[in-house]
C-alpha positions as CSV (number, residue, x, y, z in Angstrom):
1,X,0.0,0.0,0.0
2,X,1.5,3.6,-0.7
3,X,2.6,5.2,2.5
4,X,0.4,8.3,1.6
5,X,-2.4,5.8,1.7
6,X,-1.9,4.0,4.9
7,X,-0.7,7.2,7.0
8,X,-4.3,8.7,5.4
9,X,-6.1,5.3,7.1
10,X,-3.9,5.6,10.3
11,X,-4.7,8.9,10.8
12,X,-8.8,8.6,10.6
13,X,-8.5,6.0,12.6
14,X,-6.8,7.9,14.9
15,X,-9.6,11.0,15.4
16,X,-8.8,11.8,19.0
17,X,-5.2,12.0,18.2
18,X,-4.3,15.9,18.8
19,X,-1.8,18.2,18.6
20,X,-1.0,21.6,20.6
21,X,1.4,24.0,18.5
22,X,3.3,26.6,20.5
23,X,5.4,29.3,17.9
24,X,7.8,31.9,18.8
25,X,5.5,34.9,19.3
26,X,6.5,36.7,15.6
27,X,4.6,36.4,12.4
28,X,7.5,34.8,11.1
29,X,7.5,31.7,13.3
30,X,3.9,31.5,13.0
31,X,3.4,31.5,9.2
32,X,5.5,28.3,8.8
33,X,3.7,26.6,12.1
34,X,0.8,27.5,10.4
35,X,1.6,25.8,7.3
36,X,2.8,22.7,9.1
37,X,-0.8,22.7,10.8
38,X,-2.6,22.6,8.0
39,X,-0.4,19.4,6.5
40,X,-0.9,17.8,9.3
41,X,-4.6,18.6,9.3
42,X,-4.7,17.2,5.9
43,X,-3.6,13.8,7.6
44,X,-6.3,13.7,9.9
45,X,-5.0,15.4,13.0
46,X,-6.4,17.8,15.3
47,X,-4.4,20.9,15.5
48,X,-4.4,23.8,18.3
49,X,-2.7,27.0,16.8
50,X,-1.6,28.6,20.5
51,X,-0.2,31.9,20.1
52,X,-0.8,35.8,20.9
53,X,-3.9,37.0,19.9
54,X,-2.4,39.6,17.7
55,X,-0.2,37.4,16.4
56,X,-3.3,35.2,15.4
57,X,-5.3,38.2,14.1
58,X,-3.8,37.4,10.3
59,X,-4.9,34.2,10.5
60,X,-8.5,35.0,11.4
61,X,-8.3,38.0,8.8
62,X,-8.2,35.5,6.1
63,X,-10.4,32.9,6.6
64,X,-14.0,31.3,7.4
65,X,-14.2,29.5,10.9
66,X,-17.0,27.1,11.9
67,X,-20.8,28.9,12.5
68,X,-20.3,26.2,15.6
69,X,-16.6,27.2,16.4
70,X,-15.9,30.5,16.7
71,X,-11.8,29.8,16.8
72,X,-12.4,26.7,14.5
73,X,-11.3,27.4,10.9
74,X,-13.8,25.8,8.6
75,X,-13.2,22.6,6.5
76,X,-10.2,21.7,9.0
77,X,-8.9,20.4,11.9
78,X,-7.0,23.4,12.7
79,X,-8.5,25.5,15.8
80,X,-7.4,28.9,17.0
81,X,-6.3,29.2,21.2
82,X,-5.6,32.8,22.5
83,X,-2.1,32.5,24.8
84,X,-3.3,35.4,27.6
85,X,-0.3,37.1,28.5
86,X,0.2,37.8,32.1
87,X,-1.9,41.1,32.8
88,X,1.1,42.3,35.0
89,X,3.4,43.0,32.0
90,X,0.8,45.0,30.1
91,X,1.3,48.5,31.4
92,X,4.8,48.2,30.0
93,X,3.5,46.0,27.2
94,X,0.1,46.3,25.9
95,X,-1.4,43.7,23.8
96,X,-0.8,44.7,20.6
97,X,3.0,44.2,21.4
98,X,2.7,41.0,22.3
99,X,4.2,39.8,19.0
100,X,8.0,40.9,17.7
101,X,5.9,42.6,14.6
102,X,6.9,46.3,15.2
103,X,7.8,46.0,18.7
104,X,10.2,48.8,19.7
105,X,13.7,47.0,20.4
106,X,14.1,47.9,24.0
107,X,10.9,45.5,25.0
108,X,12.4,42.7,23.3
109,X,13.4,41.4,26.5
110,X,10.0,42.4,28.1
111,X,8.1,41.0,25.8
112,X,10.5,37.3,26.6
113,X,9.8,37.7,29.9
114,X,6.0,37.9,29.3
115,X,6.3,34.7,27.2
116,X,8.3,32.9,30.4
117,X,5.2,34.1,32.6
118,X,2.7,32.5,30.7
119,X,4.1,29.2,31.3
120,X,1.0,28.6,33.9
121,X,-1.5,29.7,31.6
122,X,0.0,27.2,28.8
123,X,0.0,24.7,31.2
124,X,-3.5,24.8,31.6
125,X,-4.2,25.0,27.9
126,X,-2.6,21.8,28.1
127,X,-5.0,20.3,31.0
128,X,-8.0,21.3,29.3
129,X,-7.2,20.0,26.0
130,X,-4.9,17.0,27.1
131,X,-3.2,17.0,23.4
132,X,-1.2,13.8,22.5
133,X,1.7,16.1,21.5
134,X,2.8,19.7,21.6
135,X,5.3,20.7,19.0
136,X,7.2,23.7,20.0
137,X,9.1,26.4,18.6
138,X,13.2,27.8,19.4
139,X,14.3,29.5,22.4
140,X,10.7,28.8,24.8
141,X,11.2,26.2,27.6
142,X,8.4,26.9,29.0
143,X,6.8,24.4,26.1
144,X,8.4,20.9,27.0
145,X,8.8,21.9,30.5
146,X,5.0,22.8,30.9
147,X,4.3,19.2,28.8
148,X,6.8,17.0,30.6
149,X,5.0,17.9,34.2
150,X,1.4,16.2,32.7
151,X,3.3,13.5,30.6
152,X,3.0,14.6,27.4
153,X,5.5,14.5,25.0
154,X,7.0,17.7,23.1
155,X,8.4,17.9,20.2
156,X,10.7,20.9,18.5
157,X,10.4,22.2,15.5
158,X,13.0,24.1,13.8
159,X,11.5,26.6,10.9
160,X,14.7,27.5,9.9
161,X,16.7,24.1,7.9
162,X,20.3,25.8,9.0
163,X,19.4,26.5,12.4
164,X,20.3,23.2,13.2
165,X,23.7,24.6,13.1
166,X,23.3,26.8,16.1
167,X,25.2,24.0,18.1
168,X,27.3,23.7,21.4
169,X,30.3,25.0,20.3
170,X,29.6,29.0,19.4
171,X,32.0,31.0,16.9
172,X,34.5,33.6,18.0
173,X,32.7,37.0,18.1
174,X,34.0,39.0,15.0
175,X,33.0,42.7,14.3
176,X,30.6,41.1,11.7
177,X,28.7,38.8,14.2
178,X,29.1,41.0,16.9
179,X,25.4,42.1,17.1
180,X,24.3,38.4,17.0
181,X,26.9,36.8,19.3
182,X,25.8,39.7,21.2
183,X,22.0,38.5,21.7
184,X,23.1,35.3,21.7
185,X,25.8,34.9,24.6
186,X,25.2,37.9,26.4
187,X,21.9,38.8,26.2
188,X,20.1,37.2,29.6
189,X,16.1,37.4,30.2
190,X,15.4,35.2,33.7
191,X,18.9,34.2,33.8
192,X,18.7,32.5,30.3
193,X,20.5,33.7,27.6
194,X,19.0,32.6,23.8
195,X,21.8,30.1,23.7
196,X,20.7,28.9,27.1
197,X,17.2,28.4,25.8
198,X,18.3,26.7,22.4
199,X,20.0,24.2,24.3
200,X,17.2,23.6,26.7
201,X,14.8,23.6,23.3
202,X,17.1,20.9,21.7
203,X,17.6,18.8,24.8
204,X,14.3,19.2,26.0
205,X,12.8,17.3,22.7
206,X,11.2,14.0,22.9
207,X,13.0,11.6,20.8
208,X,13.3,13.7,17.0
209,X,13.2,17.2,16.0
210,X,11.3,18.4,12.9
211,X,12.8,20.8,10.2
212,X,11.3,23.0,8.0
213,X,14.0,21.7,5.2
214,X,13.9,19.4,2.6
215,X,16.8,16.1,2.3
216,X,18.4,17.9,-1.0
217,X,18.9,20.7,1.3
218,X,20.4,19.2,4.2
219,X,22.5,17.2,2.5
220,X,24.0,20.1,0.7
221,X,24.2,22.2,3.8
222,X,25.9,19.7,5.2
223,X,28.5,18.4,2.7
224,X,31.2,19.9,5.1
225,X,32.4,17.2,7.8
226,X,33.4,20.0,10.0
227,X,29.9,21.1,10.8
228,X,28.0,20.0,13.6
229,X,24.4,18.9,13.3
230,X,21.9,18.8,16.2
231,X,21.0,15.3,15.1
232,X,24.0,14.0,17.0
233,X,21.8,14.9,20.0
234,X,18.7,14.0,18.4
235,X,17.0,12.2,14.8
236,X,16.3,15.2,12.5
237,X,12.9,14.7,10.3
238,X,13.2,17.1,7.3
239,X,9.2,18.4,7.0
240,X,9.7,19.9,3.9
241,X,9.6,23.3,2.3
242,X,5.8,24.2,3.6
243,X,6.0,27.0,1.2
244,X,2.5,29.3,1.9
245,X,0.4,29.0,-1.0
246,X,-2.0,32.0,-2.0
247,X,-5.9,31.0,-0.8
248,X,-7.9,30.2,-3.7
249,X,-10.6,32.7,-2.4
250,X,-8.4,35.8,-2.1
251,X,-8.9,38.1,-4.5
252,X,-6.6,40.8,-5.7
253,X,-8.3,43.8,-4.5
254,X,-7.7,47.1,-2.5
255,X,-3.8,47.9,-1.9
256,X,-3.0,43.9,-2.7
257,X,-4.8,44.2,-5.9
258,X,-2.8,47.8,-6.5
259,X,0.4,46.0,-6.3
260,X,-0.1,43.2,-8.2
261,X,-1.7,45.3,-10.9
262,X,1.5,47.3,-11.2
263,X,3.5,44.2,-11.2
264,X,1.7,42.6,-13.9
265,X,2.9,45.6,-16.0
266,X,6.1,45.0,-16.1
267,X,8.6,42.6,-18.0
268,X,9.0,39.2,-16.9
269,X,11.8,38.9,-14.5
270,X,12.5,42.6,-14.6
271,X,11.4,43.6,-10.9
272,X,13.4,43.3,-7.6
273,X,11.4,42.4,-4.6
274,X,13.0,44.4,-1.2
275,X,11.7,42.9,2.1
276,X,13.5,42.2,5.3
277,X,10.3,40.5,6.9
278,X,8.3,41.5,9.4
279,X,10.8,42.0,13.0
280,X,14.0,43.3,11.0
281,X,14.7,47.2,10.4
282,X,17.3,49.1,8.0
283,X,19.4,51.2,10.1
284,X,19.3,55.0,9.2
285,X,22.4,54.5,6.9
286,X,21.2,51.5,5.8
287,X,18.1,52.8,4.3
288,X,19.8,55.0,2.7
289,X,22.4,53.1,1.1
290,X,19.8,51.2,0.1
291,X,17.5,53.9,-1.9
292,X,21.2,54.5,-3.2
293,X,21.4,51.4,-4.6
294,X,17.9,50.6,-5.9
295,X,18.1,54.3,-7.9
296,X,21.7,53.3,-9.3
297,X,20.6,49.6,-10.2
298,X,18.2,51.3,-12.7
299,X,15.5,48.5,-12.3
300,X,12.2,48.3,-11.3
301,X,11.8,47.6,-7.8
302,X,9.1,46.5,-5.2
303,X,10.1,48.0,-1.8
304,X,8.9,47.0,1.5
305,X,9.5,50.0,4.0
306,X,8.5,49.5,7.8
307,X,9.8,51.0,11.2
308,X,9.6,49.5,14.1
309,X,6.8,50.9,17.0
310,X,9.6,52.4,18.8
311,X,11.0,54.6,15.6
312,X,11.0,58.4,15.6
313,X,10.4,58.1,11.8
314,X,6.6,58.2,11.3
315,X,6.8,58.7,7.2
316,X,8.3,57.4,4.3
317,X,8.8,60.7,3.2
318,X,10.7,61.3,6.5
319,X,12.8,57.9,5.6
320,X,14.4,58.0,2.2
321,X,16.6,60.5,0.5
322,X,15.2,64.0,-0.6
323,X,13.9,63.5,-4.0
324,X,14.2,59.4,-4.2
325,X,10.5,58.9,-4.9
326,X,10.2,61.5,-7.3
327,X,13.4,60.5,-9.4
328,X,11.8,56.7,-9.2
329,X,8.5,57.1,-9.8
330,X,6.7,54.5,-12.2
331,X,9.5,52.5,-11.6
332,X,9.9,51.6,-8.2
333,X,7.0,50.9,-5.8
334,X,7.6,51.7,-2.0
335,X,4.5,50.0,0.5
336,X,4.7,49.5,3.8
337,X,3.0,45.8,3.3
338,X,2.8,43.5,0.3
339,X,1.7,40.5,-0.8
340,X,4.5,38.4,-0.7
341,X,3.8,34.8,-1.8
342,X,2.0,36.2,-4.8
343,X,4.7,38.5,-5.8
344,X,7.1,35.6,-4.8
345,X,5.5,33.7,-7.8
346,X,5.1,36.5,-10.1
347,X,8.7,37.4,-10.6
348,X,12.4,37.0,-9.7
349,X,13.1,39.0,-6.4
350,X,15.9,40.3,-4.3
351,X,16.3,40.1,-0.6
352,X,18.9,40.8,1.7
353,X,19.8,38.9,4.7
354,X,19.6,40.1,8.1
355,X,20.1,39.2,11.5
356,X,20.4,35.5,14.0
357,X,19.9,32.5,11.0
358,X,19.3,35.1,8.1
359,X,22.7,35.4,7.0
360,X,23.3,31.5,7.4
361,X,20.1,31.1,5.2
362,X,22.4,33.4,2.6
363,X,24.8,31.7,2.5
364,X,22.8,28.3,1.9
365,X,21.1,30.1,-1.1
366,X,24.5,31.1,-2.6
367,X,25.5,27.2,-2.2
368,X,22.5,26.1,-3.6
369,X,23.0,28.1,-6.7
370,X,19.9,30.0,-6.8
371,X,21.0,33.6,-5.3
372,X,23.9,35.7,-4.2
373,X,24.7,37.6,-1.2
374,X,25.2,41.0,-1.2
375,X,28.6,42.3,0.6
376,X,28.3,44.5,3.6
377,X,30.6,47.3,4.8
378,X,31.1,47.6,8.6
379,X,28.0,46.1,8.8
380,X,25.8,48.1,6.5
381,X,25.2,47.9,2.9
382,X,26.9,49.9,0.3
383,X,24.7,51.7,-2.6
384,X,27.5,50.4,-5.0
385,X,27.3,46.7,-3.7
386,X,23.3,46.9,-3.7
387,X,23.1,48.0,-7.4
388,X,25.9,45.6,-8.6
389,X,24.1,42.7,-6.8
390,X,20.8,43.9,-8.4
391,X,21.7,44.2,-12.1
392,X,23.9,41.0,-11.8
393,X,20.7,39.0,-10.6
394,X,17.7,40.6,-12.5
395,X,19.7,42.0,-15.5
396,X,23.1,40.4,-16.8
397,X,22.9,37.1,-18.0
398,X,24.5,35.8,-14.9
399,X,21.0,36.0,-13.4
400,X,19.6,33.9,-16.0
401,X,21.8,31.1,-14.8
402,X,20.5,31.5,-11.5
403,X,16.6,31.8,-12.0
404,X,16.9,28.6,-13.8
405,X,18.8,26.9,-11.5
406,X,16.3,28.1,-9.1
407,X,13.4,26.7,-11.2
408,X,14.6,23.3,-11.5
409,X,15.3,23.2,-8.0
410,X,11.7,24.3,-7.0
411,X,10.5,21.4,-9.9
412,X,12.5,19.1,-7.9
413,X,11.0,19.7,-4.7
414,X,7.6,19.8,-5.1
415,X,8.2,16.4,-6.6
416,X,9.7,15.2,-3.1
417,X,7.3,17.1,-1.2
418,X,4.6,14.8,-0.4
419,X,6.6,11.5,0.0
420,X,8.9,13.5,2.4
421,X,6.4,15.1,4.8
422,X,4.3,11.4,4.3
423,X,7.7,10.0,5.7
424,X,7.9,12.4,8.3
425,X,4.4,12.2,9.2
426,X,4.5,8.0,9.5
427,X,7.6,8.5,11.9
428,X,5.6,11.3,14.0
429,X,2.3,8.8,14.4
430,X,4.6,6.2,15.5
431,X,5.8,7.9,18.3
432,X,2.7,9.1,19.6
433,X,1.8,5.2,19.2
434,X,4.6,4.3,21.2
435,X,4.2,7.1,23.7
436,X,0.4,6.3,24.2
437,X,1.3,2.7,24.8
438,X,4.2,3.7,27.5
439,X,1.6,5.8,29.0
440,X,-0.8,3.0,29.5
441,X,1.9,0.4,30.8
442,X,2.3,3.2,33.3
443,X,-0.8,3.7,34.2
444,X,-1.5,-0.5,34.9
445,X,1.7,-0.3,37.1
């Protein structure tokens, strides 16, 4: 019988088994725990999305729930739990900072401490739904520690493939990894630094630890025998991609349906897409250097301009270079949100890596053959680096090389996709089996 098949037929057998899912509390972690929930909804699970509720609000923005189920999404397993943050913090930290989206940088470490405080409230999450598994997310203790105390298992998931590289044995600080070895060794919220809680993370896991990556991937991440994998501490189970799909029932209207509009104007594989995701921020220079860059480049760019909640820039305007949307206009477009999976699949893009695993993920793309990284000076980009980078990848023929390199590899992987994740998944049901089994020898005893 296929495995696709039989996991299917497992997995309605198995209707009470259930799954809590606890993400880091930034749209970026949640997207791909999202996307993992609704796979393994697919196979007949029942999945709890915990989280903020502001970092579920785009969730419930975009899509029907249950007429029955208020936090149910509809046609799914998948159901919505608010994670109440301890009222104490919210003087300091009022509920719509309880995610890293636009949080001003000096409550990062508040907004930790909040998360550690709401260990009790997870905890009884976890005693009213009595899940089979919770499946956790980087540098949050509290998860397996809160399961571990009712006997349930807990799982890590890691949604980044090379941050299973963050291992034991850290790298010398350099003036380039200053800011990260920075938050990473010496940065300390309840006497944990993020190292601290990695290592509690990985050996906190029950058994395996799940990766957003793909086999291809790791092996070629991995082709140096110097590196260090986690799975000497534990078996790593490659997920997949779980690349977020546009929903069939959006339509491309108001601001979305602006951009996409103005992108469909444009020559194939002409346009540069600028984002640095939802918690990173261009310093002053930076964004400068950048609008440097993008105006020198001469091509048609997509740009993605936010500041942070704490930022004494309130205006684009106020942001850019005197006279840099005037001198672009019709063929850059600056927005301070965008579509990004549909732009994604409209046309080649550009992005620069900041920041923890971003410019590890670079560095994988540059290996993979499907991007380059763009140099840095002291830290901050160069307008003549950004525009050589640019016309290299979008306009010389260089960049030709690399979009089809890219396409194959995309071809390749949606190909493995569904046996890999069916692998995965038949791994995952058997050791809830075997947990469930343990549980009940321990019970008769």
């Amino acid at each position: 019988m296929h495995l696709g098949k039989r996991l299917s037929m497992e997995s309605k057998q198995e209707k009470a088994m259930s799954i809590v899912m606890l993400p880091y509390l930034a749209h970026g972690d949640v997207s791909p725990f999202y996307e993992l929930a609704k796979k393994l909804s697919n196979k007949g699970f029942h999945i709890y999305l915990c989280s903020t509720p502001v970092c579920l609000q785009p969730i419930r923005n975009k899509h029907f729930f249950d007429d029955h189920h208020p936090n149910r999404l509809s046609s799914s397993n998948i159901q919505l739990i608010d994670l109440q943050l301890p009222s104490s913090f919210h003087q300091e930290l009022p509920p719509h900072y309880h995610s890293t989206k636009n949080l001003p940088p000096h409550l990062t470490n508040t907004l930790l401490a909040a998360f550690d405080a709401s260990k009790q409230v997870f905890s009884d999450i976890l005693m009213t739904l009595r899940p089979d598994l919770v499946i956790y997310d980087l540098f949050q203790p509290l998860a397996p520690e809160a399961a571990r105390e009712q006997n349930i298992e807990a799982v890590l998931f890691l949604i980044s493939a090379t941050a299973q590289d963050m291992n034991f044995e850290m790298p010398v600080e350099t003036e380039s990894n200053k800011e990260t070895m920075e938050l990473l060794i010496k940065n300390s919220v309840n006497g944990m630094t993020f190292t601290q809680r990695f290592h509690q993370c990985v050996t906190n896991s029950s058994q395996l630890i799940l990766v957003k990556t793909t086999r291809e991937i790791q092996a070629k991440y991995y082709n140096d025998g110097n590196k260090l994998s986690l799975a000497v501490f534990r078996p790593l189970v490659p997920v997949g991609p779980l690349v977020q799909k546009p929903h069939d029932h959006d339509d491309d209207v108001g601001d979305d349906g602006k951009i996409m509009d103005w992108l469909s104007k444009k020559e194939p594989s002409s346009v540069v897409f600028v984002s640095f995701g939802s918690e990173n921020y261009l310093s002053e220079e930076g964004m400068k250097e950048m609008a440097d860059g993008l105006e020198l480049s001469n091509v048609d760019f997509i740009w993605v301009v936010r500041f942070h909640g704490g930022s004494k820039i309130t205006s684009i305007h106020e942001a850019l270079p005197q006279g840099f949307l005037e001198r672009t206009n019709g063929r850059g477009l600056i927005v301070d949100w965008a579509p990004q999976v549909k732009i994604l699949q409209h046309s080649s893009t550009g992005g620069i890596p900041m920041k923890l695993d971003q410019p590890v993920n670079a560095k994988l793309v540059v290996d993979m053959g499907v991007g380059m990284e763009m140099p840095r000076k002291n830290k901050e980009l160069a307008k003549e680096e950004v525009a050589s980078v640019i016309r290299r990848v979008v306009v010389e023929e260089e960049g030709k090389e690399l979009r089809k390199t890219a396409k194959e590899l995309s071809e390749r992987l949606k190909k493995e996709e569904d046996e890999e994740f069916d692998e995965a998944m038949e791994k995952l049901v058997q050791f809830v089996h075997e947990s469930r089994i343990h549980v009940a020898a321990s019970k008769e005893t």
